[in-house]
Each structure stands twice: as C-alpha cells, then as structure tokens.
C-alpha positions as CSV (number, residue, x, y, z in Angstrom):
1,X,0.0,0.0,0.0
2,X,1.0,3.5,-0.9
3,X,2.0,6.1,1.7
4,X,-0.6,8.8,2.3
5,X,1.0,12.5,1.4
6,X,1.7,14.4,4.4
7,X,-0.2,17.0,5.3
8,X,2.1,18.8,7.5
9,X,6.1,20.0,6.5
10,X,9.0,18.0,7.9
11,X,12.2,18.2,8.4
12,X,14.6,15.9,8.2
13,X,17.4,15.3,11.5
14,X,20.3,12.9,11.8
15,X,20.7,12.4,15.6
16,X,24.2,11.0,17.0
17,X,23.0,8.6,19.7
18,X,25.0,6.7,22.6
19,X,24.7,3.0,21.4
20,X,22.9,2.0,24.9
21,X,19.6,4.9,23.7
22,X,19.7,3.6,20.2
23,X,19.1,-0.3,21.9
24,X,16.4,1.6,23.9
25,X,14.5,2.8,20.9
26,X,14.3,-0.7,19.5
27,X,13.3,-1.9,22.4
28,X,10.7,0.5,22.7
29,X,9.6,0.3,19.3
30,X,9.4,-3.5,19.5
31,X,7.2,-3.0,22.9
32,X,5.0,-0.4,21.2
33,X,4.5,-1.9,18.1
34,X,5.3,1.4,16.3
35,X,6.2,1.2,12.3
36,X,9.8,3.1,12.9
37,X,11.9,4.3,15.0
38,X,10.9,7.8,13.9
39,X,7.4,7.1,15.1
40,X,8.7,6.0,18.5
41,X,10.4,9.7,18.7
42,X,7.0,11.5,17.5
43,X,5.6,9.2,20.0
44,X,8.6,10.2,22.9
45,X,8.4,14.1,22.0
46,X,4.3,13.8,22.4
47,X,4.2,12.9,25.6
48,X,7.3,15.0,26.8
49,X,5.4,17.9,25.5
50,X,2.1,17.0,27.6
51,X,4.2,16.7,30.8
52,X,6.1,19.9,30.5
53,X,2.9,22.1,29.8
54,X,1.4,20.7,32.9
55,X,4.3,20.7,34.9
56,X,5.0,23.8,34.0
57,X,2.0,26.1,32.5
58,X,-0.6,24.2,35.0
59,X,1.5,23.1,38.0
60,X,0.6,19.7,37.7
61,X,1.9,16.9,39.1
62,X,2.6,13.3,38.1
63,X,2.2,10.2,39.8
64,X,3.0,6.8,39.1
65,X,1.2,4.1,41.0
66,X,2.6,0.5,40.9
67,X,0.6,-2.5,41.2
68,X,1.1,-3.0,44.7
69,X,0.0,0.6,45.5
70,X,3.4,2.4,46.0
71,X,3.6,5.9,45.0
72,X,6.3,8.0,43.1
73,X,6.5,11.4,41.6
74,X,7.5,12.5,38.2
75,X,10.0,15.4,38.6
76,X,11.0,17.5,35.6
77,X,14.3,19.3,35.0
C-alpha cells in the first residue's frame, strides 16, 4: 500500500545517539509496536510535550502508582 501524502512539513534530523539509547528505541519500538523508529520519537516528544505544559503552565503533578500501590513522583528538569 501507498503512503498517504503528508499534510504537515517535515524536516529531516540525523541524531548521534549513545549506542545503549539507540538499543532503547528498539526496544521501545518492538514494545509499542510502532512502524519506525521515527514514530517512537514522534511518539517520545508527544508525551514529553504533555508533561512539561502541565508541569509547567498548569503546576501539575505526576504520579506513578505500581501495582502494589506504591507511589512515586515524576519530577521535571
């Protein structure tokens, strides 16, 4: 099947990765079933984006919550 045209302009980066975060991707993109490791990124930079506006714009904060009910926050540089 043909790819759709984009509606949106890209740009094209070359990123020079530490081998141990390019075995992460993979890993990630194997766990999340994405097409690419390009889609992994889009997916990585999404939800960066949602956790720095409502860290920062809302004062939000973030919680994980295991299984066993343990609590820890999410703290943002």
């Amino acid at each position: 099947m043909p790819r759709r045209a984009r509606a949106d302009p890209t740009s094209r980066l070359n990123l020079e990765l530490p081998e141990r975060v390019r075995t992460r991707m993979d890993a990630l993109r194997a766990m999340s079933e994405a097409d690419s490791i390009t889609e992994v990124v889009r997916r990585a930079v999404a939800v960066y984006f949602v956790l720095v506006v409502g860290v920062r714009e809302r004062g939000d904060r973030f919680i994980l919550r295991s299984r066993d009910g343990t609590e820890r926050e999410i703290l943002l540089p």
